[in-house]
C-alpha positions in Angstrom: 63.2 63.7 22.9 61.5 61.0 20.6 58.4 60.2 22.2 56.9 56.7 21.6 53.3 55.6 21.4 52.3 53.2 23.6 51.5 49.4 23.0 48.0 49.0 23.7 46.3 45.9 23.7 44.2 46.2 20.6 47.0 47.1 18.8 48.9 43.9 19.1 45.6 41.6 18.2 45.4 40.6 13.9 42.2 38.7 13.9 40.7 35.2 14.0 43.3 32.2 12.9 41.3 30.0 10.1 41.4 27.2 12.3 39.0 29.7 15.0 36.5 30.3 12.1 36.1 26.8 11.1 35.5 25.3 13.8 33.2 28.5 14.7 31.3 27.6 11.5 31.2 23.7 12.1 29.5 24.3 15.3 27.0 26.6 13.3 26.5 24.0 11.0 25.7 21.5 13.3 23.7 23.7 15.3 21.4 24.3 12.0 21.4 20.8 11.3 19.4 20.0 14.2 17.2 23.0 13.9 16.1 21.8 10.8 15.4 18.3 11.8 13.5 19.8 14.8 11.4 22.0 12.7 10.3 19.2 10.0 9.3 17.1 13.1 7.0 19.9 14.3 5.6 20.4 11.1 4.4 16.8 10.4 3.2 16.4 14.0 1.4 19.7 13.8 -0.2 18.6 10.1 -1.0 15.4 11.8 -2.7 17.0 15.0 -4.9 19.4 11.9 -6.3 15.8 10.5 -6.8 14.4 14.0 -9.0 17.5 15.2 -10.8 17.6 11.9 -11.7 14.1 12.8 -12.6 14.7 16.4 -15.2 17.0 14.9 -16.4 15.0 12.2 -16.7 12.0 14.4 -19.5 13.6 16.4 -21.1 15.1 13.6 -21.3 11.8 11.8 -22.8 10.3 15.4 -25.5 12.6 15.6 -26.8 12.1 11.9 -25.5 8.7 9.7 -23.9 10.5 6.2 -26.6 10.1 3.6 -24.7 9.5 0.5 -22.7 6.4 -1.0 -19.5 5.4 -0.9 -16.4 7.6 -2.2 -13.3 7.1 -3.3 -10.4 8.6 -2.4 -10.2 12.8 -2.5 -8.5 15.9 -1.9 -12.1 17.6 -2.3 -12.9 19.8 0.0 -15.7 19.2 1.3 -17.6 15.9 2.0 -20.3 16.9 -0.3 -19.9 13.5 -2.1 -21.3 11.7 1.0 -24.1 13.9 1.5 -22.4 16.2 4.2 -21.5 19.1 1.7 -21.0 21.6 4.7 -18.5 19.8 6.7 -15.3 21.6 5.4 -11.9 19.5 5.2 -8.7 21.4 6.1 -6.5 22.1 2.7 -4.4 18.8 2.0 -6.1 16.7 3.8 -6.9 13.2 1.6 -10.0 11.1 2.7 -11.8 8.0 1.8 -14.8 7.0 2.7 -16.9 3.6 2.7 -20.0 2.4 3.3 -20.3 -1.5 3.9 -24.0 -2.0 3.8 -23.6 -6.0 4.5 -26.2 -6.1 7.0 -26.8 -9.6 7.1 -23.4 -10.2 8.7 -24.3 -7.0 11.1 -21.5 -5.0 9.0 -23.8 -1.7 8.4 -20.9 1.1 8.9 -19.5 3.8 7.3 -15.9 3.4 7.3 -13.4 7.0 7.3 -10.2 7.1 6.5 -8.0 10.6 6.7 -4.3 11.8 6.2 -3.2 14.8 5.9 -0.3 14.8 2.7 2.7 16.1 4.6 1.9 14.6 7.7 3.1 10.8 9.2 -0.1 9.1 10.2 -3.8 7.9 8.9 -6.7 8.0 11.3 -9.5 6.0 10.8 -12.9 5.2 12.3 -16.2 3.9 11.8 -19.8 4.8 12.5 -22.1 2.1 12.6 -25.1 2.4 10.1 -29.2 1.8 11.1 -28.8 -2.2 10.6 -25.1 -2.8 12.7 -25.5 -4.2 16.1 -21.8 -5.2 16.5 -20.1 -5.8 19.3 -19.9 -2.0 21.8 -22.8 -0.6 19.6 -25.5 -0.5 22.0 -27.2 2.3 20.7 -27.4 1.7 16.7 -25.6 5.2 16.2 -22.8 5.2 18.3 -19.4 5.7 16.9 -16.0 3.5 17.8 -12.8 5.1 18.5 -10.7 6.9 16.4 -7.6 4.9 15.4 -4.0 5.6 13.9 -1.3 4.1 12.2 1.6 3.0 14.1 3.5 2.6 10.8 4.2 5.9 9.8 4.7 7.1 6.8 4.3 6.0 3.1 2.3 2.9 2.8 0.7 2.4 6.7 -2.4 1.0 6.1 -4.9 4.0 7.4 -2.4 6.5 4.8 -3.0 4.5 1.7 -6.5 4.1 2.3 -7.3 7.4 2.3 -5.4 8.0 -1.0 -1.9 8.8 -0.1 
């Protein structure tokens, strides 16, 4: 008597057809696609939120106590040591201007700040009146205005190139 193996069902399968992997790896591919768009969202909204805390910060230290320096131009320094506030620390690749219009006879005393961060989308900017402003919603003399951003994102908004991006 012969005796005959039998059939099971892992015998009678030869693998994947080429048509089953490509399209396998085309829904990878798109799949990844998206990932990576996702992730380089995230990364310039999360740079953007660094520059917009830094600025949170340095708005109320600049309210307490007007910045006793000049003018600067733009930097990547790291500090703000140029303006007279040496110990206020800027986040690595954050670019920053900052101005002091001392045109008190139109009531224009302020100090003018303007941040970006390199990778990110936006600029922020703000302004801290100076001893001789008394313009319109500074009722105290050294009070400090909103912060502001660019609506145009991205190379050359307004607040971006003014800070030196």
């Amino acid at each position: 008597m012969i005796f005959k193996r039998p059939k099971s069902a892992v015998s009678n399968q030869r693998g994947f057809t080429l048509i089953e992997l490509i399209i396998v790896i085309g829904i990878l591919a798109i799949l990844a696609t998206i990932a990576v768009q996702q992730v380089y969202r995230n990364r310039a909204t999360a740079f953007d939120t660094t520059v917009l805390a830094f600025v949170k910060n340095l708005l109320t230290s600049v309210a307490i106590d007007e910045p006793p320096g000049d003018s600067a131009g733009p930097h990547l320094a790291p500090t703000l040591a140029t303006i007279g506030l040496p110990q206020i620390q800027v986040p690595r690749g954050v670019s920053w201007n900052v101005v002091n219009v001392p045109d008190a006879g139109n009531q224009n005393d302020m100090w003018m700040f303007f941040f970006a961060h390199e990778s990110g989308k936006r600029g922020y900017y703000f302004w801290v009146p100076g001893d001789a402003c008394n313009a319109v919603g500074d009722t105290s003399g050294n009070a400090s205005d909103y912060i502001f951003y660019d609506e145009d994102t991205g190379a050359g908004s307004t607040y971006r190139t003014a800070a030196g991006i």
